[in-house]
C-alpha positions as CSV (number, residue, x, y, z in Angstrom):
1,X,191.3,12.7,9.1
2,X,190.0,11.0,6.0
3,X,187.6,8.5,7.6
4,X,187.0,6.2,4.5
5,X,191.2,5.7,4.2
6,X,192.5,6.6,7.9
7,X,194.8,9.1,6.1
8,X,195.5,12.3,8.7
9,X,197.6,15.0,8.7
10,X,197.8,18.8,10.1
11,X,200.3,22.0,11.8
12,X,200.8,22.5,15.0
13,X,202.3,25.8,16.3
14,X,205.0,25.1,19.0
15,X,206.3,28.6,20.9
16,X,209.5,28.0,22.3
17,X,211.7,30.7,23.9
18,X,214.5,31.7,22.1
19,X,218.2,30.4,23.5
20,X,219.8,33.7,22.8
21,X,217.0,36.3,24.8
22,X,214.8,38.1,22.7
23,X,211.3,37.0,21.5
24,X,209.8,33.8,21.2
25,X,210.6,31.1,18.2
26,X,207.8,30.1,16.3
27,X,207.9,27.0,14.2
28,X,205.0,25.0,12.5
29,X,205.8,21.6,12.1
30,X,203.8,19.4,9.6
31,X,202.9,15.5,10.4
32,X,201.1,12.9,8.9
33,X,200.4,9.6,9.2
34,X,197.8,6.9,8.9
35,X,195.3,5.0,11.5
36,X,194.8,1.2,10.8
37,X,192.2,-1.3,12.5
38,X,193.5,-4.3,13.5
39,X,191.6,-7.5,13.7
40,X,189.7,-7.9,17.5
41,X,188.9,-5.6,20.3
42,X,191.4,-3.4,21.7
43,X,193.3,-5.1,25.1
44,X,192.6,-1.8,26.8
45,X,188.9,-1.1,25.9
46,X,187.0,-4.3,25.1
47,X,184.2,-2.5,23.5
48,X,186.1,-1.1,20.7
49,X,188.0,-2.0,17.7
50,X,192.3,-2.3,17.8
51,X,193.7,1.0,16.2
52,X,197.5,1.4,15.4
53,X,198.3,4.6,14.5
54,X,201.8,5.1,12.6
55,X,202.9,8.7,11.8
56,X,205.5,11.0,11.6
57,X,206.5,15.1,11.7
58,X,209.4,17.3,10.8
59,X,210.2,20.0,12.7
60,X,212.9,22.7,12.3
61,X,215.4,22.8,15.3
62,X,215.7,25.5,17.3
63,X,218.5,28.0,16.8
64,X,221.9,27.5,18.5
65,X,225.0,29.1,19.3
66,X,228.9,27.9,18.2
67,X,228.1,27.0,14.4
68,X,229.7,28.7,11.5
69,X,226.6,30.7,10.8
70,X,224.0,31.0,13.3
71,X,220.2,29.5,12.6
72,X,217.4,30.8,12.1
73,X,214.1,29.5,11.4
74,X,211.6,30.5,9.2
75,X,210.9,30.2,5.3
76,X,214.2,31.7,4.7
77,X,216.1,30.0,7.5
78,X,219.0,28.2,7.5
79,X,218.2,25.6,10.6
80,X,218.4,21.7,10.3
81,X,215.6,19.8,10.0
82,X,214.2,17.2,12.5
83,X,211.4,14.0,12.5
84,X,210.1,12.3,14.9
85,X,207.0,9.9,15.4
86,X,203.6,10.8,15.8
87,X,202.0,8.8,18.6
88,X,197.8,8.4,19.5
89,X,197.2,7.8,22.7
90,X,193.5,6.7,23.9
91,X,192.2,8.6,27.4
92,X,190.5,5.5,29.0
93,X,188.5,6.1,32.1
């Protein structure tokens, strides 16, 4: 994260077992997003500032059965791709 600008973004490797047997699907999704202070103390934590955190990642789904031509994923696949939101969630004692 880019502290002077809140800017953040990364990969995460999700394994997922494949539908059809065999080995493991591996995707990398990207995400991004951006972390804003609001004005006043957080409601959950008085001690610190308000943070909002609004973000998003795309993710290729995984391969299924019953299309015209199967997908794969992959650089060269052929498999839809998905987004989603990107959510921060403070661990407060």
């Amino acid at each position: 994260m880019a502290a002077s600008t809140g800017i953040f973004s990364g990969v995460v490797t999700l394994v997922d077992p494949n539908p059809f047997g065999g080995a493991n699907v591996t995707r990398t999704p990207a995400y991004s997003g951006i972390v804003i202070r609001r004005d006043g103390l957080s409601p959950v934590v008085n001690t610190v500032p308000s943070l909002v955190v609004r973000g998003f990642y795309n993710v290729e789904r995984l391969p299924e059965a019953g299309l015209s031509a199967p997908t794969t994923v992959g650089p060269t696949g052929n498999s839809p791709i998905e987004s989603g939101a990107v959510l921060f969630l403070r661990n407060v004692p």
